[in-house]
OpenMM code with the backbone's topology and positions (N, CA, C; nanometers):
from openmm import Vec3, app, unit

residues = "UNK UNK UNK UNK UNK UNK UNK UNK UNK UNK UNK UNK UNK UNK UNK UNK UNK UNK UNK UNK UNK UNK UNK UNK UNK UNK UNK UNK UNK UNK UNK UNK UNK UNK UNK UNK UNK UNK UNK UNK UNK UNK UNK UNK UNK UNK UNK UNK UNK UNK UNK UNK UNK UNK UNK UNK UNK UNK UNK UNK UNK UNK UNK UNK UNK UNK UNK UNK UNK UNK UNK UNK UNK UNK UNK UNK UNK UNK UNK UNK UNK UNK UNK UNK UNK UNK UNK UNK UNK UNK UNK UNK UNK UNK UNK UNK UNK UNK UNK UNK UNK UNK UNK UNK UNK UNK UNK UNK UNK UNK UNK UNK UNK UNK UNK UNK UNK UNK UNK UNK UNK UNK UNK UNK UNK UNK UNK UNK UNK UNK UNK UNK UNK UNK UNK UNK UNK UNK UNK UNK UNK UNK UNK UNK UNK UNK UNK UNK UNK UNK UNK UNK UNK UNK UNK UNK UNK UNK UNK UNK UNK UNK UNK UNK UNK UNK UNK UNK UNK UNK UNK UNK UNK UNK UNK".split()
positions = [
    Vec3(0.0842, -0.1176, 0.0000),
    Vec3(0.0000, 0.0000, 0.0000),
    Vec3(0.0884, 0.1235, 0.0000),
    Vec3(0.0456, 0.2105, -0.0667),
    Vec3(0.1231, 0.3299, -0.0652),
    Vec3(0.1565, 0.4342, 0.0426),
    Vec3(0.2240, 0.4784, 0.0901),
    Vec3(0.2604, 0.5494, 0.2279),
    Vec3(0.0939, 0.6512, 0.2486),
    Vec3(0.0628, 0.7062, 0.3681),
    Vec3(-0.0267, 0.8049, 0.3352),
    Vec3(0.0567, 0.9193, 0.3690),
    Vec3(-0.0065, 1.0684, 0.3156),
    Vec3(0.0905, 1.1282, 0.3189),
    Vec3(-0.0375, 1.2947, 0.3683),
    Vec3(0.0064, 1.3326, 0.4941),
    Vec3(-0.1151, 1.4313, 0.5205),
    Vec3(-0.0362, 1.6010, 0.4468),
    Vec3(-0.1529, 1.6511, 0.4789),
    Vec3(-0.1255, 1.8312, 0.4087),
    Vec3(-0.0365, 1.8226, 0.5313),
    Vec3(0.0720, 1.9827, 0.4742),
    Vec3(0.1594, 2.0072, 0.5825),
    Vec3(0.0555, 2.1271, 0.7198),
    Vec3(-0.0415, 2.1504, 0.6416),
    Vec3(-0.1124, 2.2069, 0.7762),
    Vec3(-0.1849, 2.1158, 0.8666),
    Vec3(-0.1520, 1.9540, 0.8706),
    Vec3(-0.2124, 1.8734, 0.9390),
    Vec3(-0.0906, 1.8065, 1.0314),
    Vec3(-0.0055, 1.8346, 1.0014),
    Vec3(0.1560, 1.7768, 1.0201),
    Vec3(0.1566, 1.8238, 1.1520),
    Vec3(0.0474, 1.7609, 1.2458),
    Vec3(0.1297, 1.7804, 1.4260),
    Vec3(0.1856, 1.6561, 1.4573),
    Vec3(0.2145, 1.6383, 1.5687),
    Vec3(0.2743, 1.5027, 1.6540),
    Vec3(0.1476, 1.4046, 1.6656),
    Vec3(0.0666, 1.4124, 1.7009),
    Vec3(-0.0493, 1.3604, 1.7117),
    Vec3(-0.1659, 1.3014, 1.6326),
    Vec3(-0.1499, 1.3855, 1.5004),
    Vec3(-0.1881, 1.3579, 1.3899),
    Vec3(-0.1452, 1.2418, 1.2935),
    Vec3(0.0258, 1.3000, 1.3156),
    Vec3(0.1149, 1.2108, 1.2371),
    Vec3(0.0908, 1.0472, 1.2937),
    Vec3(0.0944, 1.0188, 1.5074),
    Vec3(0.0325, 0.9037, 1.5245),
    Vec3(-0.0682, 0.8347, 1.5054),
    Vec3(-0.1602, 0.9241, 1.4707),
    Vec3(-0.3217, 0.8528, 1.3944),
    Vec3(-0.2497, 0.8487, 1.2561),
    Vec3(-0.1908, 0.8900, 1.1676),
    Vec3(-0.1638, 0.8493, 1.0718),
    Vec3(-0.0587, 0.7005, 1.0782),
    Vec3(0.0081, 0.6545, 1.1275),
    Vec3(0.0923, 0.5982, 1.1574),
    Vec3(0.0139, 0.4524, 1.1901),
    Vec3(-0.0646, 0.5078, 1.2712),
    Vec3(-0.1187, 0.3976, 1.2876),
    Vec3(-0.2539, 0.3763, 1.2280),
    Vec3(-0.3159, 0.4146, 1.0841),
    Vec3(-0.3880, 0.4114, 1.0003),
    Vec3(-0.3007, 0.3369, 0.8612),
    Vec3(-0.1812, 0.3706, 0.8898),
    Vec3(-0.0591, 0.3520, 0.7848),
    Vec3(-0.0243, 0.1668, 0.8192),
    Vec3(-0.0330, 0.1091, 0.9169),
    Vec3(-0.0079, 0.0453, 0.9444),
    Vec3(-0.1545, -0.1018, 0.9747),
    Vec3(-0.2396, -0.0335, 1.0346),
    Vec3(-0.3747, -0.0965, 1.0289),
    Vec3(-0.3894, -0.1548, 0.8662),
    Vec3(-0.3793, -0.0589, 0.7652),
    Vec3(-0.4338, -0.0721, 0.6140),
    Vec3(-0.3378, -0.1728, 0.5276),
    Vec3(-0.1898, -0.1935, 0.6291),
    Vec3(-0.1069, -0.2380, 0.5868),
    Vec3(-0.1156, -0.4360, 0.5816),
    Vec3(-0.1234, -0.4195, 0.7331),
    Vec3(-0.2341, -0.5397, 0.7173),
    Vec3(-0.3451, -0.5688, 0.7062),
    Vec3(-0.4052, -0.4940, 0.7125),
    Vec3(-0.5565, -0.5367, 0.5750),
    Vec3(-0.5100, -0.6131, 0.4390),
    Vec3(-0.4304, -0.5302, 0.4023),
    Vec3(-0.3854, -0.6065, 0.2748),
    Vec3(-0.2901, -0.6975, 0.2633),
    Vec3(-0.2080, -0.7218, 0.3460),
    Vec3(-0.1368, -0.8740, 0.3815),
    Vec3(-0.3000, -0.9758, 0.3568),
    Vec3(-0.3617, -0.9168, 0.4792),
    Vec3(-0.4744, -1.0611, 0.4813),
    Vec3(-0.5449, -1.0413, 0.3575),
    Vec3(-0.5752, -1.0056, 0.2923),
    Vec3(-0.6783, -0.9943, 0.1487),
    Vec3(-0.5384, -1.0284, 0.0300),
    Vec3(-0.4271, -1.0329, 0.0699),
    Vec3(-0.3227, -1.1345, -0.0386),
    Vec3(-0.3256, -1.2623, 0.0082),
    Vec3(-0.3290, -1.2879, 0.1242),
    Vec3(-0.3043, -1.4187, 0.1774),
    Vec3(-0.3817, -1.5022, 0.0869),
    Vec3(-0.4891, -1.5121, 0.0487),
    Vec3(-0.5246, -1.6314, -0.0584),
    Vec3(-0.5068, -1.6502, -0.2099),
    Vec3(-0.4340, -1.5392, -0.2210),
    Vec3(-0.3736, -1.5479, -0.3576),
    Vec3(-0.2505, -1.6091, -0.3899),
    Vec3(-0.1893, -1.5519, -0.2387),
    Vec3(-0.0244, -1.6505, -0.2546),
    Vec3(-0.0464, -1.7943, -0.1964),
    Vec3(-0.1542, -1.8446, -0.1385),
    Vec3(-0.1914, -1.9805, -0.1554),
    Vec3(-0.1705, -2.0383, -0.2977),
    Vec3(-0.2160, -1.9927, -0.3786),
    Vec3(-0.2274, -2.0493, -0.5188),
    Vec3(-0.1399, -2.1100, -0.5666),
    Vec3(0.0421, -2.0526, -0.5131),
    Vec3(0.1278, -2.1134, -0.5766),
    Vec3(0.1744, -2.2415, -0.5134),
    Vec3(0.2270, -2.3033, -0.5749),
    Vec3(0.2124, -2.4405, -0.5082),
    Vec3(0.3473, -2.4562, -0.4666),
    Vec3(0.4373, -2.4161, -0.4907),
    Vec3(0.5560, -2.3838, -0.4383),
    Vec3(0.6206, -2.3309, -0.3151),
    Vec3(0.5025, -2.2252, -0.2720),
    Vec3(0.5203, -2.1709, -0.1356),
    Vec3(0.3903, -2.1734, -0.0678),
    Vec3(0.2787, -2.2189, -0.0849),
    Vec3(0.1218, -2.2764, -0.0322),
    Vec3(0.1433, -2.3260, 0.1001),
    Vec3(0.0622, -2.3235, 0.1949),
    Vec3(0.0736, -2.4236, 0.3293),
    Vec3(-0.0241, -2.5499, 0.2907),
    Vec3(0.0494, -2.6596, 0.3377),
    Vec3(0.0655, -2.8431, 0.3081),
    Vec3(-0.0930, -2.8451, 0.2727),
    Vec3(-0.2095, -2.8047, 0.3698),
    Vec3(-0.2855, -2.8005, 0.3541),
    Vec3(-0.4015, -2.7949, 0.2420),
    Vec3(-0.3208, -2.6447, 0.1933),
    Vec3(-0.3895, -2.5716, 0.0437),
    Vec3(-0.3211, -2.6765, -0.0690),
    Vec3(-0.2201, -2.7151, -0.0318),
    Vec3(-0.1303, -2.8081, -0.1281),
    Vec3(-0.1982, -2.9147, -0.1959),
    Vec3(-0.2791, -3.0274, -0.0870),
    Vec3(-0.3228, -3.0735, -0.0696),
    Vec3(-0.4545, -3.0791, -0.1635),
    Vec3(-0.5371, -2.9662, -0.1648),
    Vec3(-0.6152, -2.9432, -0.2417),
    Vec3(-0.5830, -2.9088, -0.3162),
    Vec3(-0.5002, -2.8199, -0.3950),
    Vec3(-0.4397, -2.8071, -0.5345),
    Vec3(-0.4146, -2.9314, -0.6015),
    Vec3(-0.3965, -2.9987, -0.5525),
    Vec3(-0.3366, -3.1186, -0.6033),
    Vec3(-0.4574, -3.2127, -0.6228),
    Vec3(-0.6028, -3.2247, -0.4945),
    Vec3(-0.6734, -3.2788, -0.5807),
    Vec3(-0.7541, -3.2401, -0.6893),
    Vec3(-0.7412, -3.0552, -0.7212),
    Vec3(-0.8104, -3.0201, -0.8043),
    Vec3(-0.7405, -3.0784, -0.9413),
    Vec3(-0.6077, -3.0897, -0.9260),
    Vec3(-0.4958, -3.1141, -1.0652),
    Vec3(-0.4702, -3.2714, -1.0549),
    Vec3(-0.5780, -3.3682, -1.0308),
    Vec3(-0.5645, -3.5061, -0.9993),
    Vec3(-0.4077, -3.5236, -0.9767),
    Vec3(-0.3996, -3.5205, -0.8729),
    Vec3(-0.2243, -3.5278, -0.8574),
    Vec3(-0.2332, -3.6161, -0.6756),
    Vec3(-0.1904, -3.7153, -0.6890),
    Vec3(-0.2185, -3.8242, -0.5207),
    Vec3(-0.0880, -3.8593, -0.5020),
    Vec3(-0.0638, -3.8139, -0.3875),
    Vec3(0.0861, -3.8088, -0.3374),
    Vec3(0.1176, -3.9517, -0.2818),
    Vec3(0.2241, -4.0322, -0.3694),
    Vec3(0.2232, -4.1968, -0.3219),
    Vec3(0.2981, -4.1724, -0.1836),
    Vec3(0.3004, -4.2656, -0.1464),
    Vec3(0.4045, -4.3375, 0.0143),
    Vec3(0.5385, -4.3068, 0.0119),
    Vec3(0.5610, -4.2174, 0.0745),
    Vec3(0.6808, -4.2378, 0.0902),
    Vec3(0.7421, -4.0720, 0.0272),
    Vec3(0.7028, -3.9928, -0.0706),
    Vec3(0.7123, -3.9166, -0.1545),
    Vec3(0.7530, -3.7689, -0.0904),
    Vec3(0.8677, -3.7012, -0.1247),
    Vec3(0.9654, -3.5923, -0.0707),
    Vec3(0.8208, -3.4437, -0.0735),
    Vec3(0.8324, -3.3718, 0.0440),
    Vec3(0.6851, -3.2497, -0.0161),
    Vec3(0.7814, -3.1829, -0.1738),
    Vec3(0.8876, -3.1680, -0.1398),
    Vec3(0.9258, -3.0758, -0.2928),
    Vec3(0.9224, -3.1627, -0.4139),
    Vec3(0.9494, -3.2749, -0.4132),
    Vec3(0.8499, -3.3574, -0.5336),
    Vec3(0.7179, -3.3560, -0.5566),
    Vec3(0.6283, -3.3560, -0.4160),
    Vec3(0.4738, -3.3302, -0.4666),
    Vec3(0.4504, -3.2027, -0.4863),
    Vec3(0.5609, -3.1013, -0.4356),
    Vec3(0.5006, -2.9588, -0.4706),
    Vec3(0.5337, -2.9249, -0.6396),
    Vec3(0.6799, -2.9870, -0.6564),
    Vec3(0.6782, -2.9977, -0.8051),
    Vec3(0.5813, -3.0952, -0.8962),
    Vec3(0.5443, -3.1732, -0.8449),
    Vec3(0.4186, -3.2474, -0.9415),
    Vec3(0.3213, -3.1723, -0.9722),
    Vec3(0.2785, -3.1231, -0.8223),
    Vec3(0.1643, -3.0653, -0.8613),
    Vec3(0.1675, -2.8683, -0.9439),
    Vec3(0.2440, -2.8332, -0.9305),
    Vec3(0.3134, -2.7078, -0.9824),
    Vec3(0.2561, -2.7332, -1.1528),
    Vec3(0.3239, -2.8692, -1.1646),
    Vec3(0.3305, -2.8636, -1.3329),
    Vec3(0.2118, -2.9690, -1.3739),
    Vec3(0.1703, -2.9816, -1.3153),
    Vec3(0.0385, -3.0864, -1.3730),
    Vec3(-0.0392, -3.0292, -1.4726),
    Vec3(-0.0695, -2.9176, -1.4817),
    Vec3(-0.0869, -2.8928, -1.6159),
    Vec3(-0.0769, -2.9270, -1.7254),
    Vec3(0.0888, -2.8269, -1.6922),
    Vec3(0.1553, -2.8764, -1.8344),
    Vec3(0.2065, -3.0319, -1.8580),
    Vec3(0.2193, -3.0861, -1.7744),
    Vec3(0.2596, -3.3076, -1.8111),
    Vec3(0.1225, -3.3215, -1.8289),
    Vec3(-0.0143, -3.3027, -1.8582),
    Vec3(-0.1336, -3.3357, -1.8689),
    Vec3(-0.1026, -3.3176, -2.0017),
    Vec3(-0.0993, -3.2013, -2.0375),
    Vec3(-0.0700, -3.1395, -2.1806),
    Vec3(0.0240, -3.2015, -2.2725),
    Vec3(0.1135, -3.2381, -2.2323),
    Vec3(0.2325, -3.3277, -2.2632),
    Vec3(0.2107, -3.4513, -2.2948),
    Vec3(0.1541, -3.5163, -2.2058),
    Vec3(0.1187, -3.6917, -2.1896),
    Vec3(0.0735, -3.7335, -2.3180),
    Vec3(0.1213, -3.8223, -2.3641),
    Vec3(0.0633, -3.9000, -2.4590),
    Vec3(0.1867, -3.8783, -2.6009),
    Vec3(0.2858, -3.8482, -2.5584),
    Vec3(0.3662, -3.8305, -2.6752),
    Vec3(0.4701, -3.8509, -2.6361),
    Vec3(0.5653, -3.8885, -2.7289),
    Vec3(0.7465, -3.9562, -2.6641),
    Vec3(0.8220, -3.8393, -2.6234),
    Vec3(0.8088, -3.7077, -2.6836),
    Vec3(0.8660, -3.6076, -2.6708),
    Vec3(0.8134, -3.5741, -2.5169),
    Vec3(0.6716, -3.5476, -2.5345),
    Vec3(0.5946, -3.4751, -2.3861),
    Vec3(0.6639, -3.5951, -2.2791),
    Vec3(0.6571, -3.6504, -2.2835),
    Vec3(0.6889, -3.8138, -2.1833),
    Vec3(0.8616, -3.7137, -2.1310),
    Vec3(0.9386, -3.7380, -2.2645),
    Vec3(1.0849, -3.7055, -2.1958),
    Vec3(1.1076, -3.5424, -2.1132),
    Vec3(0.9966, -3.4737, -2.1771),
    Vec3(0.9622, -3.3183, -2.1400),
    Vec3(0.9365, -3.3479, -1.9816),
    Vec3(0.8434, -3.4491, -1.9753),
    Vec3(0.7800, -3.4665, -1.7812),
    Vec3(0.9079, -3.5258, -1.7090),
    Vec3(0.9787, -3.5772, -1.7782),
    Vec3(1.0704, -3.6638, -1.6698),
    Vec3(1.1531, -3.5588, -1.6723),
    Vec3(1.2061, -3.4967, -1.7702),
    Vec3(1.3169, -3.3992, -1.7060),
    Vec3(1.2836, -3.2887, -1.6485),
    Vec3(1.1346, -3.2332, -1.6370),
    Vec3(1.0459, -3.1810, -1.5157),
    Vec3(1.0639, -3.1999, -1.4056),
    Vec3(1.0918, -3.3710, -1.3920),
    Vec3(1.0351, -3.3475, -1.2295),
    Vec3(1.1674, -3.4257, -1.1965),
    Vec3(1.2390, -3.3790, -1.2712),
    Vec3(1.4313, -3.4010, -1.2282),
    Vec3(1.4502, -3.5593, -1.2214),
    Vec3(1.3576, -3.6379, -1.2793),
    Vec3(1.4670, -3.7849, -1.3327),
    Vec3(1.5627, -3.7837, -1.4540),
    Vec3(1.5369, -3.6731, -1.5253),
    Vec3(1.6384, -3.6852, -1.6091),
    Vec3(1.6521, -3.7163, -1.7392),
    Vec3(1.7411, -3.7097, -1.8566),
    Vec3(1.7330, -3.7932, -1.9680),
    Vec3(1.7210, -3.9365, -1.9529),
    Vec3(1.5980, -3.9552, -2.0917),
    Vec3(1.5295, -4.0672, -2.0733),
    Vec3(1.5745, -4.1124, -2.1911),
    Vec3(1.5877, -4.2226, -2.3011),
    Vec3(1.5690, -4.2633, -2.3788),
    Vec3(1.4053, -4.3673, -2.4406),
    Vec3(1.3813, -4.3352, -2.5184),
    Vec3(1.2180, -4.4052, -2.5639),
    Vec3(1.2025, -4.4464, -2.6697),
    Vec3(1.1739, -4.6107, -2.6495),
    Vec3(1.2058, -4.6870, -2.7881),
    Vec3(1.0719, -4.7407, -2.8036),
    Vec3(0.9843, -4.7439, -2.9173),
    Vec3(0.8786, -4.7660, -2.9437),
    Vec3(0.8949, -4.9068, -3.0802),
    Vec3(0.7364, -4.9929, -3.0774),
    Vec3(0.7680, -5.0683, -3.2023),
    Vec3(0.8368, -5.1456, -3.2414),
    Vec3(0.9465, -5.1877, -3.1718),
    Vec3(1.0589, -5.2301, -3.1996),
    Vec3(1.0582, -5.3904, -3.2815),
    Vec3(1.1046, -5.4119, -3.3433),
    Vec3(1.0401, -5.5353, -3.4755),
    Vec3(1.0562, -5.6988, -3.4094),
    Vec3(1.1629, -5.7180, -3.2718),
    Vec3(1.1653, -5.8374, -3.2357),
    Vec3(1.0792, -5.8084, -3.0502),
    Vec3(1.0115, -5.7251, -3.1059),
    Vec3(0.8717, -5.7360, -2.9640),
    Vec3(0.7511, -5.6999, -3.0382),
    Vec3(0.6633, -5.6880, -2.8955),
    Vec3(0.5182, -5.6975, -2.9527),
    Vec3(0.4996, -5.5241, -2.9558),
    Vec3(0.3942, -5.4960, -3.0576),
    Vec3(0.4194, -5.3935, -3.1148),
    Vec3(0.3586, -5.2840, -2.9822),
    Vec3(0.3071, -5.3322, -2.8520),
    Vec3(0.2264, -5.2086, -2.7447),
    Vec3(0.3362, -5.1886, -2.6523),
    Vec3(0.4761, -5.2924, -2.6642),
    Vec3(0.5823, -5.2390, -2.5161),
    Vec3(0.6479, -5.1024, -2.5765),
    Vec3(0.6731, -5.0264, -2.5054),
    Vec3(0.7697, -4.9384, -2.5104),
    Vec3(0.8729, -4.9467, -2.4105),
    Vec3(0.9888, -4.9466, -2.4718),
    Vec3(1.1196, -4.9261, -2.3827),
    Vec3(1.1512, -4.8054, -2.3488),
    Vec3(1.1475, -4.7699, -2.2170),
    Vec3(1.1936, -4.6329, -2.1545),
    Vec3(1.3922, -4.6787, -2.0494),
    Vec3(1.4556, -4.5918, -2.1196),
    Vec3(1.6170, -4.6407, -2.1014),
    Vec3(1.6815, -4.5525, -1.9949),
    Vec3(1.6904, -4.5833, -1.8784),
    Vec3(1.7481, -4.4888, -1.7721),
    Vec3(1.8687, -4.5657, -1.7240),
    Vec3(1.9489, -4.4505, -1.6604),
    Vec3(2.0413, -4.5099, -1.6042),
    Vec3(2.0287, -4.5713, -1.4602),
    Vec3(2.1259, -4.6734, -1.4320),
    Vec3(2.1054, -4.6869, -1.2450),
    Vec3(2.0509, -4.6745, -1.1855),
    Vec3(2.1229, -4.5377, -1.1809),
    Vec3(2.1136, -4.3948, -1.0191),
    Vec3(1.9672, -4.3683, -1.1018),
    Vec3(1.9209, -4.3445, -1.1929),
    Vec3(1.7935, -4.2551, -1.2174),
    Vec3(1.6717, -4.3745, -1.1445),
    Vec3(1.6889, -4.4877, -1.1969),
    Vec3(1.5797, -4.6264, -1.1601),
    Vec3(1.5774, -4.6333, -1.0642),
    Vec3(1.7012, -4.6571, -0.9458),
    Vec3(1.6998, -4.6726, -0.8096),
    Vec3(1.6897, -4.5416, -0.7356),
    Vec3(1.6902, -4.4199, -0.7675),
    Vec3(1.6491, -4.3514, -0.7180),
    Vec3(1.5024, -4.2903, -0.7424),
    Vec3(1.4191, -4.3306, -0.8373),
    Vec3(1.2928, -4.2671, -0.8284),
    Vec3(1.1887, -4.4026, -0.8798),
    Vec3(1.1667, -4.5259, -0.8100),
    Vec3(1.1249, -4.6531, -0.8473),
    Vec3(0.9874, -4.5792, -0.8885),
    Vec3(0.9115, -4.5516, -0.7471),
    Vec3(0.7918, -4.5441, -0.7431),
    Vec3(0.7471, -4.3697, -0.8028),
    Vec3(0.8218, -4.2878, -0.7642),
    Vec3(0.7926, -4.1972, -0.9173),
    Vec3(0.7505, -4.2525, -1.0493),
    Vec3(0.8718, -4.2938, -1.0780),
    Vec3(0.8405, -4.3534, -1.2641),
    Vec3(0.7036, -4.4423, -1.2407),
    Vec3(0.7042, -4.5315, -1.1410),
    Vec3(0.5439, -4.6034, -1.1550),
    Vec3(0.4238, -4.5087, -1.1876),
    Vec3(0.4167, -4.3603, -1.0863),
    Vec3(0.3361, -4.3548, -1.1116),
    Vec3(0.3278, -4.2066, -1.2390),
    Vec3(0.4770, -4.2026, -1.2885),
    Vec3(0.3936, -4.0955, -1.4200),
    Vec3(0.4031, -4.1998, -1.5298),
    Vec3(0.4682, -4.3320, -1.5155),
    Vec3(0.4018, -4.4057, -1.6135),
    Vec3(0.2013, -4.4450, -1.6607),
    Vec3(0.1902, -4.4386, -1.4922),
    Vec3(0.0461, -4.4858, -1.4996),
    Vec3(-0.0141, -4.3466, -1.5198),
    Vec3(0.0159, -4.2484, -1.4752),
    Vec3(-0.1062, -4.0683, -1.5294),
    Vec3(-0.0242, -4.0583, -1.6429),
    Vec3(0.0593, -4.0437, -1.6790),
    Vec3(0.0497, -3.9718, -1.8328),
    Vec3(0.1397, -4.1045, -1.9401),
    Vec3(0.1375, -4.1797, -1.8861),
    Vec3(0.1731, -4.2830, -2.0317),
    Vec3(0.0276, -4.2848, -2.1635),
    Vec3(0.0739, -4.3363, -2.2209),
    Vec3(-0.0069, -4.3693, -2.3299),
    Vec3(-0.1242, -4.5109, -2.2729),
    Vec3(-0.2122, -4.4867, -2.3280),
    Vec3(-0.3147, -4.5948, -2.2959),
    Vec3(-0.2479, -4.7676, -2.3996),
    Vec3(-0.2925, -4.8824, -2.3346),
    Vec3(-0.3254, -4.9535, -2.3817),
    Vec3(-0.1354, -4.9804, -2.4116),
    Vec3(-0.0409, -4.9398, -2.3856),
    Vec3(0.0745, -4.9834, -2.4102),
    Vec3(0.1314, -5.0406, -2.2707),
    Vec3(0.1822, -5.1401, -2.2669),
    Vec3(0.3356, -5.1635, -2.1789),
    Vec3(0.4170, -5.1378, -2.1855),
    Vec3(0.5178, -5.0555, -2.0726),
    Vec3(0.6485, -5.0142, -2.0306),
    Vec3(0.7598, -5.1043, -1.9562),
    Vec3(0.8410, -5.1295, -2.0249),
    Vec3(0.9593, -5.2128, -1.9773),
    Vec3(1.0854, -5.0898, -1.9218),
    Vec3(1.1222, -5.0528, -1.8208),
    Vec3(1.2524, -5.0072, -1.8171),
    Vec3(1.3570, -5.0815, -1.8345),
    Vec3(1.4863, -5.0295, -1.9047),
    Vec3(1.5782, -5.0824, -1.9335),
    Vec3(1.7009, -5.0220, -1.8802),
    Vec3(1.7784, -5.0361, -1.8668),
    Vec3(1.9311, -4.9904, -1.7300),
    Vec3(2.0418, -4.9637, -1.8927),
    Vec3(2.0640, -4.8581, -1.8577),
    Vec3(2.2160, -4.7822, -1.9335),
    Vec3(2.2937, -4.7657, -1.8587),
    Vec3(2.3844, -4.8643, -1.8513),
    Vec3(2.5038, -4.8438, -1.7799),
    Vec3(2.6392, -4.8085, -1.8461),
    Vec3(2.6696, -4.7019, -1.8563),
    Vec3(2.8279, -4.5957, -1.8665),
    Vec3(2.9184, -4.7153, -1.8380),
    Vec3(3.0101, -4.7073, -1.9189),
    Vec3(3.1322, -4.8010, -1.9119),
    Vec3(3.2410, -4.7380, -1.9529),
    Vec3(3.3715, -4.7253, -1.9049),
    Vec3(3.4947, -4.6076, -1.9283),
    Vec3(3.5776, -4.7243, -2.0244),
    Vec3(3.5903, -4.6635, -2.0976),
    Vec3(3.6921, -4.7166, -2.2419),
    Vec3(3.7735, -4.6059, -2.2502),
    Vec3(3.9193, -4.7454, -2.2193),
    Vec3(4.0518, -4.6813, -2.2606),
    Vec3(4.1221, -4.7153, -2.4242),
    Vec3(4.1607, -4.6424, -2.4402),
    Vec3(4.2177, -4.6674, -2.5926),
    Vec3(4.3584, -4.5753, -2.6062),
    Vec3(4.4274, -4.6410, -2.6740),
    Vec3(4.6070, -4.6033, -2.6710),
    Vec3(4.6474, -4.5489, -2.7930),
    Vec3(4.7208, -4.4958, -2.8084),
    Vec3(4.7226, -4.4028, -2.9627),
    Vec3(4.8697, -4.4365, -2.9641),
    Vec3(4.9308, -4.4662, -3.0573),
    Vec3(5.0452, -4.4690, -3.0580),
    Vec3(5.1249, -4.4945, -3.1755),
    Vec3(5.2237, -4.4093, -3.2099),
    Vec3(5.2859, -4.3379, -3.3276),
    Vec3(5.3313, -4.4504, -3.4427),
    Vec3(5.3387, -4.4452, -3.5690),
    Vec3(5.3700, -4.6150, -3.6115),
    Vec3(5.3449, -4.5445, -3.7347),
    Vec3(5.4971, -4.4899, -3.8047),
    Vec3(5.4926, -4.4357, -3.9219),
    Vec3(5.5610, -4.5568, -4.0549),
    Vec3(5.5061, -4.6522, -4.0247),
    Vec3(5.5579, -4.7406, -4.1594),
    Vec3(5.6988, -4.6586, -4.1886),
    Vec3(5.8375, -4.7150, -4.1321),
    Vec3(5.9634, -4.7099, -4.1632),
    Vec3(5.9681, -4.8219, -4.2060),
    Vec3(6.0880, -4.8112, -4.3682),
    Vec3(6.1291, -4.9337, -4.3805),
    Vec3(6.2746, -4.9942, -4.4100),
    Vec3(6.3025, -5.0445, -4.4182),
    Vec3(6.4573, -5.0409, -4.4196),
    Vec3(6.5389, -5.1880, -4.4577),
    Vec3(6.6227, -5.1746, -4.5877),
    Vec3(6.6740, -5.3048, -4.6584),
    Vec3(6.8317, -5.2712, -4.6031),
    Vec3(6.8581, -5.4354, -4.5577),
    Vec3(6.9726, -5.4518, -4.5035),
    Vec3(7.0160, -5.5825, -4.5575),
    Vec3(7.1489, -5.5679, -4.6707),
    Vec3(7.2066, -5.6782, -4.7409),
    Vec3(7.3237, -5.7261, -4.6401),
    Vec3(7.2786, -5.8242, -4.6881),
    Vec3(7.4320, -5.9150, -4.5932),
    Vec3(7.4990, -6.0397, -4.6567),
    Vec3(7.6424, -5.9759, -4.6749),
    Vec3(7.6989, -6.1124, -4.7816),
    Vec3(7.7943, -6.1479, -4.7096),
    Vec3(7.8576, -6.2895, -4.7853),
    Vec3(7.9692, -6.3826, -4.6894),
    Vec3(8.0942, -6.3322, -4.7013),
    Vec3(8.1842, -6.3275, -4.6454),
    Vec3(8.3240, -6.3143, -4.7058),
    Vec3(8.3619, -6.4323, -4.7336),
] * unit.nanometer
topology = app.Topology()
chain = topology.addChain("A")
for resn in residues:
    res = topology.addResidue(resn, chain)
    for name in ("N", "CA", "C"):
        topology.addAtom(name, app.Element.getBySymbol(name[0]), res)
């Protein structure tokens, strides 16, 4: 709220404390008449309001699940709603909600044509089991199966080393 500011022919000591404390009354008035707006964000909301944001954005917080993961689920549920149903939107949600690059193999000619292979590493699988369960089950594709598959990084050494085809004729006779 903007300061109030009296005429200078009102400017006593006394005045200025009814102003002061009119300045301050109005000040929180409007704290409390924001207070339900900054509910809205789901980022800084109390657990409560969270709670309901989340069932308005079908978003059900599994067992076990960190609040800044459900506050990020539910933050972006929107947009992974919007997303869902496409290989691109799919890798868009996972690197949303910080699992990371995914790889996504569809069709593949020696399986059946509804699995899709989703390719994570390790650390990404063992660290978010029951995540991936459940944005496989809200925003996967209908009517397909998901197999995860493990990419495991392997360090390859390789040696370089100089080998300029020299050649060299050396006669040798008897005495």
């Amino acid at each position: 709220m903007k300061p109030l500011k009296l005429p200078f022919w009102l400017a006593g000591t006394e005045l200025t404390k009814l102003k002061d404390a009119a300045q301050s009354w109005w000040n929180k008035v409007t704290e409390w008449l924001r207070w339900p707006l900054l509910q809205m964000d789901a980022q800084t909301c109390h657990l409560t309001i969270l709670d309901l944001l989340a069932w308005q954005r079908d978003i059900t917080r599994f067992k076990g699940e960190p609040e800044s993961l459900y506050r990020l689920r539910v933050k972006h549920a929107f947009v992974n709603s919007v997303d869902a149903g496409s290989t691109a939107g799919l890798k868009r949600i996972l690197l949303r909600l910080g699992v990371g690059y995914v790889e996504i193999e569809e069709r593949l000619p020696d399986r059946d044509w509804d699995v899709v292979l989703l390719s994570l590493s390790d650390s990404q699988l063992s660290q978010n089991p029951e995540l991936l369960r459940v944005l496989v089950q809200q925003y996967g594709r209908t009517c397909r199966r998901y197999d995860f598959v493990t990419i495991t990084p392997l360090d390859l050494g390789c040696a370089l080393l100089d080998f300029n085809d020299d050649q060299q004729t050396l006669v040798a006779t008897l005495l």
